[in-house]
TORVEXVO-304404 format. One line per 8 residues: their letters; for each residue x, y, z of C-alpha. Coordinates in nm, 4 decimals. Layout:
<lodos>
A> X Y Z | ...
</lodos>
This chain:
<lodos>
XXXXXXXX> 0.7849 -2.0712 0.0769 | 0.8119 -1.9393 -0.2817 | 0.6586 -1.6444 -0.3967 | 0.4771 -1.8655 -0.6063 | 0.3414 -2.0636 -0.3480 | 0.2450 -1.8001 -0.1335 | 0.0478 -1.6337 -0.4394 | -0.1136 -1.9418 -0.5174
XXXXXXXX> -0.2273 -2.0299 -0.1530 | -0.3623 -1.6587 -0.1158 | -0.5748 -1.6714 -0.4414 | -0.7481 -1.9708 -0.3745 | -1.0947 -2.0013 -0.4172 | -1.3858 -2.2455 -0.4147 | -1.4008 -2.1293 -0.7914 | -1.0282 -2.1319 -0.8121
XXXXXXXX> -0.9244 -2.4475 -0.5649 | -0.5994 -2.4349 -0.7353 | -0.5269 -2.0902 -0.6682 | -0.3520 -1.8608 -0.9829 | -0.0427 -1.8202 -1.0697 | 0.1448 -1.4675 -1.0444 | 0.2796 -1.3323 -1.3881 | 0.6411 -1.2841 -1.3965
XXXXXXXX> 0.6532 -0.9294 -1.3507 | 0.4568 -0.9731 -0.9896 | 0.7604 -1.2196 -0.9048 | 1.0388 -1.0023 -0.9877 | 0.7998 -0.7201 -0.7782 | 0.7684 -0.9806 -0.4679 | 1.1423 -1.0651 -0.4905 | 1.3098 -0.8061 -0.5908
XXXXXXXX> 1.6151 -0.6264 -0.4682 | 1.4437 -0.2671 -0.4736 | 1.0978 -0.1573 -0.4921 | 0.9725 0.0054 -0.8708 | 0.8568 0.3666 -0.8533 | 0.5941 0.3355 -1.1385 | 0.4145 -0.0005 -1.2386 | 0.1907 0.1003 -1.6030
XXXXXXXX> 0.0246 -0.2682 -1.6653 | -0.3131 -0.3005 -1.8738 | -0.6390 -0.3167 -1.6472 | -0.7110 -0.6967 -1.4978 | -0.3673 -0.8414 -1.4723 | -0.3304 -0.8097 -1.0960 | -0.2109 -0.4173 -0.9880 | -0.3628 -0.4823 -0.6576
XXXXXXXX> -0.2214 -0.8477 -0.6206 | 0.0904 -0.6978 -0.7163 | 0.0828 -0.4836 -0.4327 | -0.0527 -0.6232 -0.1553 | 0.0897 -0.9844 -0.2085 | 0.4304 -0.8739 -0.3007 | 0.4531 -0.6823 -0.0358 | 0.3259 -0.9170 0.2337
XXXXXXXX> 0.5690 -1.1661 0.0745 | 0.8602 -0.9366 0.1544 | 0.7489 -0.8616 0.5003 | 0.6909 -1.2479 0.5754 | 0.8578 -1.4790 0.3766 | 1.1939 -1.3412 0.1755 | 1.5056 -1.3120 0.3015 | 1.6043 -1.1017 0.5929
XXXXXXXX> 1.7722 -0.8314 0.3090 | 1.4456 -0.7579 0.1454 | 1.2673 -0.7472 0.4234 | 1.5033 -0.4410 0.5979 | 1.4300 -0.2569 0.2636 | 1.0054 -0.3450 0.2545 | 0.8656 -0.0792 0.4647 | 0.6210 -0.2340 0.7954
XXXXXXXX> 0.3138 -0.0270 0.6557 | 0.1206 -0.0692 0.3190 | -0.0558 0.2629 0.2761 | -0.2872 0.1885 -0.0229 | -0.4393 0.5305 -0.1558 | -0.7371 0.5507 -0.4002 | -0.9467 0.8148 -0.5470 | -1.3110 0.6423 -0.4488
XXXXXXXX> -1.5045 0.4837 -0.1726 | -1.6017 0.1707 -0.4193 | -1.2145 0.0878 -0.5009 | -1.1277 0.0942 -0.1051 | -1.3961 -0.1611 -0.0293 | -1.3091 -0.3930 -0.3167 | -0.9259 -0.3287 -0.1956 | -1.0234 -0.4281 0.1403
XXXXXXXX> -1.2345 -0.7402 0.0465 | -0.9544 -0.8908 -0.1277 | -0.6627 -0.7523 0.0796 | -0.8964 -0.9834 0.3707 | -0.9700 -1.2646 0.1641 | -0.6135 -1.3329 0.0934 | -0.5049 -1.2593 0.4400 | -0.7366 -1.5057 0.5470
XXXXXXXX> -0.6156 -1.7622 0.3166 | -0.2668 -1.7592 0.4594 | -0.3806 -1.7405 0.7574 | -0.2333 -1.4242 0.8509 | -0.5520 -1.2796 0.9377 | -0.4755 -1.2235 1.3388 | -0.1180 -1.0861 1.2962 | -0.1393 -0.8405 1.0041
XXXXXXXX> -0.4703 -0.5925 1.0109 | -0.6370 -0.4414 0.7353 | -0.7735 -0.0954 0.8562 | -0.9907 0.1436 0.6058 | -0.9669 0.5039 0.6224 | -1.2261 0.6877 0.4233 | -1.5573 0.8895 0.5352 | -1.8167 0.6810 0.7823
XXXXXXXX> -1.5569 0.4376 0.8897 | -1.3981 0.3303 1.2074 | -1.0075 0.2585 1.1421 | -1.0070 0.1135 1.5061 | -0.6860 0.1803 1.6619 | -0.3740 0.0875 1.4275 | -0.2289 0.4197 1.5463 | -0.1642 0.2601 1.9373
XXXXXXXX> 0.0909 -0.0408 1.7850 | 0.3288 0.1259 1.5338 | 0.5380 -0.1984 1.5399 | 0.2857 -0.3653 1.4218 | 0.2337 -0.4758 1.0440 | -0.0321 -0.2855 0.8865 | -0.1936 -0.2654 0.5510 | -0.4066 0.0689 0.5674
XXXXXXXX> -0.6532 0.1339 0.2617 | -0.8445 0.4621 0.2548 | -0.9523 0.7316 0.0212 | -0.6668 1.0219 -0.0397 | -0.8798 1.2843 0.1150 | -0.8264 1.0736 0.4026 | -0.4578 0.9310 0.3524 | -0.2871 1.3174 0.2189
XXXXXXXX> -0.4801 1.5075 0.5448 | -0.2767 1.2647 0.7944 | 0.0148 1.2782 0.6332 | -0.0287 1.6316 0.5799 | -0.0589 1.6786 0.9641 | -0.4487 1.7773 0.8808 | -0.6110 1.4480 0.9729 | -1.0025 1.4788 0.8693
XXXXXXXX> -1.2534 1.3276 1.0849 | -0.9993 1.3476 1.4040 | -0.9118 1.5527 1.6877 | -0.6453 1.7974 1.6150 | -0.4377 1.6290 1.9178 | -0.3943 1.3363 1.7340 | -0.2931 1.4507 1.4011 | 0.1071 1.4442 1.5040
XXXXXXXX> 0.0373 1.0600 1.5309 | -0.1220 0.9792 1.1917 | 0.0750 1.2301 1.0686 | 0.4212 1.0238 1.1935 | 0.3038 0.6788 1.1151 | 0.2409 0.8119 0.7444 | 0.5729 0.9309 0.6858 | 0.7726 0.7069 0.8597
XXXXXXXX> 0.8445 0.3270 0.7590 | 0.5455 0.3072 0.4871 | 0.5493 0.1744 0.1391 | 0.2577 0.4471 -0.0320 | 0.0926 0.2981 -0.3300 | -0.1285 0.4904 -0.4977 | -0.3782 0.3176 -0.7671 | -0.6416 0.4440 -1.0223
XXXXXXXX> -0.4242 0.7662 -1.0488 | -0.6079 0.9243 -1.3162 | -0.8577 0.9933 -1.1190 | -0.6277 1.0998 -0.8342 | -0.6468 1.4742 -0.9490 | -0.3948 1.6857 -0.7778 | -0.3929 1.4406 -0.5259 | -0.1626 1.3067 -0.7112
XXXXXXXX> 0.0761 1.5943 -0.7084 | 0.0441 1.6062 -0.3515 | 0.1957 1.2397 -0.3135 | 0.4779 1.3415 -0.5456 | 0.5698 1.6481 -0.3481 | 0.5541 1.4413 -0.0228 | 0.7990 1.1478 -0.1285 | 1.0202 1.4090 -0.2323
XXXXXXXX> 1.0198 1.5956 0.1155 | 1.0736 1.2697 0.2480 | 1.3609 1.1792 0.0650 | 1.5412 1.5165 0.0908 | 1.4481 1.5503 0.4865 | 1.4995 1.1461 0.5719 | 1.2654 0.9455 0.7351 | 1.2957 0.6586 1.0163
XXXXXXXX> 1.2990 0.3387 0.8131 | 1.2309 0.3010 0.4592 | 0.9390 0.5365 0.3024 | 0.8754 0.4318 -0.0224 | 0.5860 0.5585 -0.2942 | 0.4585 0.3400 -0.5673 | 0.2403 0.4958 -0.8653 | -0.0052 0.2408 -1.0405
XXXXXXXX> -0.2264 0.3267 -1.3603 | -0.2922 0.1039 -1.6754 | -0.2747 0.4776 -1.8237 | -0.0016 0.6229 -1.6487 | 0.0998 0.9800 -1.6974 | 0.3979 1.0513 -1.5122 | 0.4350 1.4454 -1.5876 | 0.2122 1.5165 -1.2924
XXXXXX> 0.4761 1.3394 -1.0310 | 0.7882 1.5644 -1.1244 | 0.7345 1.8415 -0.8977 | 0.9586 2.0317 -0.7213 | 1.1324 1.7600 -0.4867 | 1.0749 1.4369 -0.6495
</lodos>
């Protein structure tokens, strides 16, 4: 299946029954031989699309090369509670369209909310949304909302064989230092499998992600 198949058949609606068709730079995103560090695109052309579809496209459909380079977990980090739910309800709607629904979960982390137990199949395909209160504490080994004894785990899964994307990020405050500092660490220490960050803003200021190690 094309990538442009697979888009269309994930968008489809009963307002859409034709589905949409990704803009060129989601293609070369989806099929590409590397993964972009920064993606700066004006506000309703399809960040979260870009994301989410490109990289379930990589994990599922392209060739066996771009898969070994497309980390197994999506960790999609936002500033607010209202921008994880809307992340999730399309992130399941799409899922659900390519019927994909039983074999890749969609698991929120953010205040009030059960992320049931993605942590007990680490070889499983994951797409994990949550606030970055929630997201940096785990992979900070400082899980909130969890007992102590299991921060190791969150705090291996999150740093191991995850492609981070991190949306909205002028609102990220230094959250969004944080994420910096920690792709940095990972690429200077080495991780198991490919751990990849991804910075999205239609205002992107990319001053704040220089730190130290990245």
């Amino acid at each position: 299946m094309t990538f442009v198949e697979f888009f269309t058949k994930a968008t489809t609606t009963p307002n859409e029954p034709q589905g949409r068709q990704p803009y060129p730079y989601q293609t070369v995103f989806a099929e590409g031989d590397s993964l972009p560090e920064l993606l700066n695109v004006p506000t309703g052309v399809g960040k979260t699309a870009t994301a989410i579809l490109g990289w379930l496209y990589r994990r599922r459909e392209a060739t066996p090369k771009i898969k070994s380079i497309t980390p197994r977990r999506l960790v999609y980090c936002l500033p607010m509670r209202t921008l994880v739910e809307q992340t999730r309800d399309c992130a399941q709607e799409w899922l659900a369209n390519l019927e994909l629904s039983e074999t890749v979960g969609v698991h929120v982390l953010m205040g009030g909310a059960d992320a049931s137990n993605w942590d007990e199949h680490p070889e499983r395909e994951a797409i994990l949304i949550g606030t970055q209160d929630m997201l940096l504490s785990r992979a900070l080994n400082r899980g909130y909302g969890m007992s102590r004894y299991r921060w190791p785990m969150h705090f291996g899964l999150l740093n191991n064989d995850c492609l981070w994307v991190m949306d909205e990020t002028q609102l990220m405050g230094v959250g969004l230092i944080t994420t910096a500092q920690l792709q940095g660490l990972r690429s200077k220490l080495a991780t198991y499998g490919v751990t990849h960050s991804l910075w999205m803003s239609a205002t992107l200021d990319t001053s704040p992600i220089r730190t130290v190690d990245h």
